[in-house]
C-alpha positions in Angstrom: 10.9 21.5 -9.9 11.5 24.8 -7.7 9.8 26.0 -4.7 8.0 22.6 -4.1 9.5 22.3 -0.5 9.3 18.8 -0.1 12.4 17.5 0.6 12.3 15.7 4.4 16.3 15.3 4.6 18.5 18.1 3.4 22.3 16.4 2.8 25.0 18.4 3.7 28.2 18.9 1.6 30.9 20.6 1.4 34.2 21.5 -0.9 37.5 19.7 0.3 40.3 22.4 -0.6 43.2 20.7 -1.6 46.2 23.0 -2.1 47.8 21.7 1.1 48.2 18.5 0.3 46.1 15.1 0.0 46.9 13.8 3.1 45.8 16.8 5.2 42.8 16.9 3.4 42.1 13.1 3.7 42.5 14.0 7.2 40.2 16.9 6.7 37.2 14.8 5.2 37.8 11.8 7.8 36.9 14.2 10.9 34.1 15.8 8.5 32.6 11.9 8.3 32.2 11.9 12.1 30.5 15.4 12.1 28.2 14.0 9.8 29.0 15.6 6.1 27.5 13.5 4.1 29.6 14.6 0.8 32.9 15.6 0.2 33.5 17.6 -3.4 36.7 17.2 -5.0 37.5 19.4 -7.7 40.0 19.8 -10.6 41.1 22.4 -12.4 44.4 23.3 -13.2 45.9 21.5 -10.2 46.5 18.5 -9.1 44.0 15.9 -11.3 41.2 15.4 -8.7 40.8 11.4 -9.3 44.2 10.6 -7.5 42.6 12.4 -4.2 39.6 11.0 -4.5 41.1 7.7 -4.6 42.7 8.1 -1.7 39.5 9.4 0.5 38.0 5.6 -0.4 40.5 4.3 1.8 40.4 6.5 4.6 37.0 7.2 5.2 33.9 4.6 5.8 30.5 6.7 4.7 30.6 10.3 3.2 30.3 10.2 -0.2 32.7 11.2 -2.7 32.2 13.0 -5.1 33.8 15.1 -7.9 33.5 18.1 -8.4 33.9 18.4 -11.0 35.6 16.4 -14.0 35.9 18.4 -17.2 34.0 16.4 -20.2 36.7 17.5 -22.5 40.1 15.6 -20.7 38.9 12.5 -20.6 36.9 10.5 -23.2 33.3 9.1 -22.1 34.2 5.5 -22.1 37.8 7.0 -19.8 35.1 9.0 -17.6 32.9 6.1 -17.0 35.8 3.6 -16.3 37.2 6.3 -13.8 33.9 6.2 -11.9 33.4 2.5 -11.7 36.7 2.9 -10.4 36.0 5.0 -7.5 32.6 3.8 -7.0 34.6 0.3 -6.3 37.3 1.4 -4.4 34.7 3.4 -2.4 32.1 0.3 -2.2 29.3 2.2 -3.9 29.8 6.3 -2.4 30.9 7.7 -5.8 29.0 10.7 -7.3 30.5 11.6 -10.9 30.3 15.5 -11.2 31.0 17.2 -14.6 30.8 19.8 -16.6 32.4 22.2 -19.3 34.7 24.3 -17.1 35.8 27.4 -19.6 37.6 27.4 -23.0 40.5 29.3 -20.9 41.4 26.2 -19.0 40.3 23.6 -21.9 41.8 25.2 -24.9 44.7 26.9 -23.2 45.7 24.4 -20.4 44.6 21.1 -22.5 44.8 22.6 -26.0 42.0 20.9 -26.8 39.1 22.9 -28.4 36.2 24.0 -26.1 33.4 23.1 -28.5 29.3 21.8 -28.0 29.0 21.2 -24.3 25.6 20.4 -24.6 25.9 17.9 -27.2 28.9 16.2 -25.7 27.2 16.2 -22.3 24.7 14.4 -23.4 26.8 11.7 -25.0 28.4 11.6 -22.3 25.8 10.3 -20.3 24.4 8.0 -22.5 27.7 6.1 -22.9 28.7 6.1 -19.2 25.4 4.5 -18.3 25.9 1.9 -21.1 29.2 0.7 -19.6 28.3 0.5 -16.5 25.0 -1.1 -17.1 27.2 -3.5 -18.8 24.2 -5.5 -20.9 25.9 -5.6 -24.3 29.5 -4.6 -26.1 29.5 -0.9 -26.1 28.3 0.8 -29.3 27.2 4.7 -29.6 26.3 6.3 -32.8 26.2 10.0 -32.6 27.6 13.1 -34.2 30.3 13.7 -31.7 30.9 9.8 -30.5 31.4 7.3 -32.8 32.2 3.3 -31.2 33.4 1.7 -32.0 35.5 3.9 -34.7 33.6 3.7 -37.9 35.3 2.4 -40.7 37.4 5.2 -42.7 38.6 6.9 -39.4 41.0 4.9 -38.4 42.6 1.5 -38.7 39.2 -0.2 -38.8 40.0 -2.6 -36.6 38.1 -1.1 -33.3 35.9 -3.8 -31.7 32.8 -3.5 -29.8 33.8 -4.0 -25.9 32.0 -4.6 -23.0 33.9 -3.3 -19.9 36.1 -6.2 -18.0 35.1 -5.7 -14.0 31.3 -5.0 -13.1 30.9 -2.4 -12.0 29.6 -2.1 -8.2 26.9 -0.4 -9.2 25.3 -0.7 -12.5 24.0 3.0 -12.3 26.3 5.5 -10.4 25.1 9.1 -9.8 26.3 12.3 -12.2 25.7 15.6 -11.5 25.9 18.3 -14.1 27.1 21.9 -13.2 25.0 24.3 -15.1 23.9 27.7 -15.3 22.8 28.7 -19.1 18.9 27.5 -20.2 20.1 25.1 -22.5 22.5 23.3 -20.2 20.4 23.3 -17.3 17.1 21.9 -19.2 19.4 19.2 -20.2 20.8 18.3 -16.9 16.8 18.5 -15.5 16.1 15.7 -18.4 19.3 13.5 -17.9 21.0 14.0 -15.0 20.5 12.6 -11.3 21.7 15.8 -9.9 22.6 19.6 -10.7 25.2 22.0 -9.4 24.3 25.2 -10.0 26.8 28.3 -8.7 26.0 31.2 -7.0 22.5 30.2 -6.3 19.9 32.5 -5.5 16.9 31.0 -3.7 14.4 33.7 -3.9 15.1 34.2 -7.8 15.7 30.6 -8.6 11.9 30.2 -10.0 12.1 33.1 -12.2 15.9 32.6 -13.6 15.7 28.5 -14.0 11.9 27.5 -13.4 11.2 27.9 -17.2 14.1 25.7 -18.1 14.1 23.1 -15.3 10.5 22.3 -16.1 10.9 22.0 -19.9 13.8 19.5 -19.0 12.1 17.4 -16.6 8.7 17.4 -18.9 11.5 15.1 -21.1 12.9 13.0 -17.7 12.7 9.4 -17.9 10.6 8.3 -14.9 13.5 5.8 -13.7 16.3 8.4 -13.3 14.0 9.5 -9.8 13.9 13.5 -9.0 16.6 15.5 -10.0 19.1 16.6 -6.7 19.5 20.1 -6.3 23.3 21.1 -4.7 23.9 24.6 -4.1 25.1 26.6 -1.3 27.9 29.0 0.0 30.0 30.3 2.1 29.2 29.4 6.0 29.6 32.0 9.3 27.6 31.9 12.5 28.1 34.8 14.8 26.3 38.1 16.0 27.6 41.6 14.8 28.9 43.5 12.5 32.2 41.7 12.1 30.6 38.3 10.9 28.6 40.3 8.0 32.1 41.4 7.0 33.4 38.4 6.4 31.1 38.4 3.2 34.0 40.6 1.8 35.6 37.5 1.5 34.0 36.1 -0.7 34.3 39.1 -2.8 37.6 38.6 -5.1 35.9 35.1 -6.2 32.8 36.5 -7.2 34.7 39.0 -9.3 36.9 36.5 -10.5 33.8 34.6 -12.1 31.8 37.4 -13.0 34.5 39.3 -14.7 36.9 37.1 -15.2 35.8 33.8 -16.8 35.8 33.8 -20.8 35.5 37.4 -22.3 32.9 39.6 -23.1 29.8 38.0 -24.2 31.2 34.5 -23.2 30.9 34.5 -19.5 27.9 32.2 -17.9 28.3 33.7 -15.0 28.5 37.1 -15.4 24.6 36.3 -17.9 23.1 34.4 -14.5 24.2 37.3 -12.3 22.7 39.7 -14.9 19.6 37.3 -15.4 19.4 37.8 -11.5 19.0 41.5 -12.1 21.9 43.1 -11.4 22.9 44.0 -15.0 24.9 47.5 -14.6 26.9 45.6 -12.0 27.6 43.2 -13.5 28.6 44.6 -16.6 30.6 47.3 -14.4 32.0 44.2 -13.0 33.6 42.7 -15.7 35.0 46.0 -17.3 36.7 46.7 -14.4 38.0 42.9 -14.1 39.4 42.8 -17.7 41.2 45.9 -17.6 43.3 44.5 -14.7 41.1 46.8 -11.8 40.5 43.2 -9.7 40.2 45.1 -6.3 38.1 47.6 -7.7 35.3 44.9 -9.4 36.0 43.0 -6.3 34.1 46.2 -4.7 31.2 46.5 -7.1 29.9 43.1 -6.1 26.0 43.7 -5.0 25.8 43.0 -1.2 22.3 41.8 -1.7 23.7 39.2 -4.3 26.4 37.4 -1.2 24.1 37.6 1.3 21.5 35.5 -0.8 23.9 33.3 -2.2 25.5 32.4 1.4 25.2 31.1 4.7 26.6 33.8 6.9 24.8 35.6 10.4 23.0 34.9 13.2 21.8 31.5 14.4 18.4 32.5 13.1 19.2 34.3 10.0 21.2 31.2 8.9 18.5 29.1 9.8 16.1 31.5 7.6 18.8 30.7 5.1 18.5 26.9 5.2 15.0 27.1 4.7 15.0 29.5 2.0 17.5 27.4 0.0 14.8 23.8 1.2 12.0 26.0 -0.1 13.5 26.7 -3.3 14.3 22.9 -3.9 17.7 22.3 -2.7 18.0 18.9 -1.4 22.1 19.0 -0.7 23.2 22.0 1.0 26.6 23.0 -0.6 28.7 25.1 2.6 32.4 26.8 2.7 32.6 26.9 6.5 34.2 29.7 7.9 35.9 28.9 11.3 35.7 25.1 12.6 34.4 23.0 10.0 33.2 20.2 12.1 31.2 22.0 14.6 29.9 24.1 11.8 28.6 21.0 9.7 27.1 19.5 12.8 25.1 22.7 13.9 23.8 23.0 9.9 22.9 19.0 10.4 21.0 19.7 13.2 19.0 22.5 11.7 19.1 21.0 7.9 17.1 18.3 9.3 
């Protein structure tokens, strides 16, 4: 599944920040569609709920996909998930791309209060049920040990019906993607997914980190879901000198953030991928520092080597070397945070992407 280098067309996408507002980042994403982006992420956290946004991009733009990015599987129930997406996937005629994935029990279980519990079980319902609805060939029943429907008998009124979803759906089979780093996760997302989000990728260590797991999941892919999308990426600079390898500093406080600071010690997927990456000491140094409050300091510790791999940032060439090396390693959607004027940047990365 890595470092097969046969992708012909290399999509380009990129993160729509929107802390300013929805309008400016409509705006945003509808000058991005004439540069030539071909997705536009939308994500949710803690914010404002991402659907709302992404509601309004379908009416202001004409062909960049949509995408989110991502929804957590806890909020929202499957059958709520897979209605949202029809949704959008209407409104947008057919450019919807449902992202999801677990997020972190700090944002689940202390934001939603709902427990943060079998990911990988309830992603894979998840899937199953969402592609029943919109498939639309019979009532909707599912029968597993996290998804009963309708409600069996004994759990509720007993009156739940088997229903089969009012509008059809635009498309009877819309795209998810799956953000994944651990083995588990990411075999399942190579088995059932159409795409996968992996964070801070890595190109030259891809193979050895996720190889083993990619390949035991798509040994179990059903030939009809196609070959799995690979969307990873980073931050995006184009300039000679010194001053443009700076601006990897940047990018510093977020690495620390997710190194150290998502989950706790021992629960942190991102702090096990960077240490699966080999850089163990750091960060483990990382994360003590972060979780006893030392933010600038773990900020500091980040490996050079680790953002220069996992971003986009130098000379014309070297981010052209870049390009490739995420192609060669099996990325088919290039994932970029430009820095400086994101149109001109996304054309140029076009250009060279394809």
């Amino acid at each position: 599944m890595l470092n097969e280098g046969t992708s012909t067309h290399m999509q380009i996408s990129m993160q729509l920040a929107y802390a300013g507002g929805f309008k400016e980042s409509a705006a945003q994403a509808a000058e991005l569609e004439k540069a030539g982006l071909d997705i536009a992420w939308v994500a949710e956290a803690y914010g404002f709920d991402g659907v709302s946004l992404m509601g309004y991009l379908a009416a202001t733009t004409e062909t960049i996909k949509i995408a989110a990015g991502i929804l957590p599987i806890y909020t929202r129930t499957p059958t709520l998930l897979a209605m949202t997406a029809a949704g959008l996937d209407a409104l947008s005629d057919g450019r919807f791309i449902l992202g999801l994935g677990a997020s972190g029990p700090q944002v689940i279980e202390g934001f939603h209060g709902v427990p943060y519990d079998k990911p990988l079980g309830r992603t894979r319902e998840i899937l199953d049920i969402c592609r029943k609805v919109w498939a639309r060939e019979a009532p909707l029943t599912h029968d597993g040990p996290l998804y009963a429907l309708p409600l069996p008998e004994g759990l509720g009124t007993g009156l739940g019906k088997a229903l089969k979803i009012i509008a059809k759906p635009v498309r009877s089979a819309i795209p998810v993607y799956v953000a994944a780093l651990g083995e588990k996760n990411v075999a399942l997302t190579a088995e059932a997914a159409d795409g996968w989000l992996p964070l801070f990728f890595m190109p030259e260590k891809a193979r050895d980190v996720f190889g083993p797991a990619l390949d035991a999941g798509t040994a179990r892919r059903p030939a009809d879901l196609g070959p799995l999308d690979i969307c990873a990426g980073g931050m995006l600079a184009i300039g000679e000198g010194p001053e443009i390898k700076a601006m990897l500093d940047f990018a510093r406080p977020m690495y620390a953030l997710y190194i150290g600071g998502m989950g706790a010690k021992g629960k942190n997927f991102y702090n096990a991928l960077v240490s699966r990456y080999g850089f163990e000491a750091e960060a483990a140094e990382i994360q003590d520092l972060y979780l006893a409050g030392k933010k600038d300091e773990a900020a500091a510790k980040v490996p050079l080597e680790l953002l220069e791999a996992t971003n986009l940032v130098g000379s014309e060439g070297y981010v052209k070397e870049r390009i490739s090396a995420f192609r060669e390693a099996g990325v088919t959607v290039l994932n970029v945070n430009p820095v400086g004027e994101p149109a001109e940047l996304i054309e140029k990365i076009k250009v060279w992407a394809e």
